[in-house]
C-alpha positions, 0 to 999 in steps of 0.5 A: 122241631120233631113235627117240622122234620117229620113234615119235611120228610114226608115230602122227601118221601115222594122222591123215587127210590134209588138202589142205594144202602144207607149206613149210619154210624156214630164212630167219629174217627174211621169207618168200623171193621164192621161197616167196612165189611158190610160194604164189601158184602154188598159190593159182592151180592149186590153190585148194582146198588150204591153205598152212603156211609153217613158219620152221625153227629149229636145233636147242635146247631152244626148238626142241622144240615147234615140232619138235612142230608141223613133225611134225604138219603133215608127217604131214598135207600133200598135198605138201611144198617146203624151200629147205635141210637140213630135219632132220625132213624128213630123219630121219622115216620118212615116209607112202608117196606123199608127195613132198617138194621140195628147192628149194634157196634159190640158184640154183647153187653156187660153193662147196661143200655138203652132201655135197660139203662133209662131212668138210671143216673147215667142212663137216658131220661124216660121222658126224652127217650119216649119223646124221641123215640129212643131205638124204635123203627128197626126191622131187625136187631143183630145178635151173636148169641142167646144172651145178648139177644135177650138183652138186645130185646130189653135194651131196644124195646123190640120183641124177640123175633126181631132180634135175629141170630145173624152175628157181627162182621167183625167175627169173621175179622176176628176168625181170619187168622192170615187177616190178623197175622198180617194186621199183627205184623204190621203192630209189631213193626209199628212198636219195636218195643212189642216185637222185642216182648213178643220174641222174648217170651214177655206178655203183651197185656192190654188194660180196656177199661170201660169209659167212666163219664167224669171220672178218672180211670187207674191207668196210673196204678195199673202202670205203676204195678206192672213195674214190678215185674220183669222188663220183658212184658208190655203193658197197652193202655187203651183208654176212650177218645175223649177220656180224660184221666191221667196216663203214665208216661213211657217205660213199659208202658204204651197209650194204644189210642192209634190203634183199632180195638179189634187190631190190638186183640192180634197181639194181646196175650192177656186182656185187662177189663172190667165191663166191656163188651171187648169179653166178647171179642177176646173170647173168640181169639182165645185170649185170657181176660181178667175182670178188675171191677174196682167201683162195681157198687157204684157203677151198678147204682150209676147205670147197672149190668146186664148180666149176672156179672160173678156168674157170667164173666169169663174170667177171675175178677180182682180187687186191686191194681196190684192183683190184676197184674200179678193174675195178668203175668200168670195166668193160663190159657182158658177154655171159653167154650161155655162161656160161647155156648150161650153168649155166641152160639150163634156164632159157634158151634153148639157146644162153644167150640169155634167154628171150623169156617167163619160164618159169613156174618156180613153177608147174613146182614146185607141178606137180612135187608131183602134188597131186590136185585 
């Protein structure tokens, strides 16, 4: 099958070239603050180029035409951006001169991937990853900061000058403080219950646990302690689509699947999580995290991390349910300085301090592709 697509795609190769930018992502749902950024950007540099957003789907027998469609428009765009593991974008042998962007769709890693995950129990097969080429083909990687680019290095399989300082676009979402007091505003309208917390001085806590394949998740005992404290405070559960663990009903409690992730941060108070990348994006909005690794011994034995995780995570880390919230609903406001001054220091100021002016994150991407004018 990878020999038959690769002829089919020698031949789309001979169409001409068209001034048009590819982007391929594996979100299901909506379009990502990020590529929606990124269009904006490119409407802005390069008006007289066209955009085709492609939604990835896995592999099955639905998938083959729309595989069709994704070959077509990568044997004929100026440039290319994915935000995952793209499998034609990997296994093609594609037109010399055409720079393919690896975005990534976080903003560092806590957990292992890719690469760094192969041959683990939840981790990619070697062989189907060197079979498929598995994150091969990319002219450059997007990095936030020096952590996450030695990790982007290992988890891609790409050498390090590959791997450039240019961020996500979703730092400067994160860093426009009129876009997130609208997109708060517009939250609190949406759930009453939030607005009443937030005038009476309660917390908003958001527990963002990362997604256990075939496994159910505490949401119901993490409810169940923040009932113990006062009304006032609200709890925001944001488990993944497709997770499938039991959730609490009510009370102070509400499921914030309707949301947006990077939505949610302009009204947290405090986070709750354990090794996702979203550490990431609360540091940058100055938001208190505290770390519940309730199944860290088998977690690194299933997939492993990717970094020193009591050493390197911005916050305290917890051993119950009970802790978490207590820690949660006392907590103060932290200084993520030197946590930013190595893992988004291509983002901030050297010394981790944020910076004055966003840093037009988007736009060093689109520059990045080289696309002609």
């Amino acid at each position: 099958m990878v020999s038959t697509a690769r002829s089919i795609y020698a031949l789309m190769k001979l169409l001409p070239v068209q001034r048009k930018v590819v982007l391929i992502t594996r979100e299901p749902r909506q379009i990502t603050v990020d590529f929606r950024l990124l269009k904006e950007s490119i409407r802005r540099k390069h008006p007289g180029h066209r955009i085709v957003v492609i939604k990835h789907r896995k592999l099955s027998a639905s998938y083959i035409p729309k595989a069709f469609r994704e070959m077509y428009h990568l044997a004929t765009c100026s440039g290319c951006l994915v935000d995952g593991y793209i499998i034609p974008v990997s296994i093609l042998n594609h037109r010399k001169g055409l720079r393919i962007g690896q975005i990534w769709h976080a903003l560092g890693a806590i957990k292992k991937f890719g690469h760094l995950a192969s041959g683990t129990r939840e981790g990619p097969d070697p062989r189907v990853a060197a079979t498929m080429r598995m994150h091969q083909n990319y002219t450059f990687a997007s990095a936030s900061g020096q952590v996450p680019a030695s990790v982007y290095t290992a988890a891609f399989g790409v050498p390090a000058e590959r791997v450039l300082p240019l961020g996500m676009p979703r730092v400067d979402y994160l860093l426009d403080q009129e876009t997130l007091a609208a997109r708060r505003e517009q939250i609190l309208t949406r759930y009453p219950r939030l607005r009443q917390t937030a005038e009476s001085g309660g917390r908003i806590v958001l527990y963002i646990p990362t997604f256990r394949r075939g496994k159910h998740i505490p949401y119901t005992q993490v409810a169940a302690a923040f009932a113990e404290y006062d009304a006032a405070n609200t709890l925001v559960l944001l488990p993944h689509p497709i997770d499938k663990s039991p959730l609490p009903n009510g009370g102070r409690t509400i499921i914030g699947t309707d949301v947006g992730v990077l939505a949610w941060l302009a009204v947290a108070d405090v986070v709750i999580t354990d090794y996702s990348a979203v550490t990431y994006e609360a540091t940058l909005r100055n938001i208190p995290l505290v770390f519940w690794p309730y199944d860290i011994a088998d977690y690194t034995e299933a997939r492993g991390l990717a970094v020193d995780y009591e050493a390197e995570v911005p916050g305290p880390i917890v051993h119950s349910a009970a802790e978490a919230v207590e820690t949660a609903l006392s907590i103060g406001p932290p200084d993520y300085r030197e946590f930013r001054s190595t893992h988004l220091n291509f983002v901030t100021e050297k010394d981790g301090s944020l910076p004055l002016e966003p840093p037009a994150c988007a736009d060093r991407i689109i520059d990045a592709l080289e696309l002609e004018e």
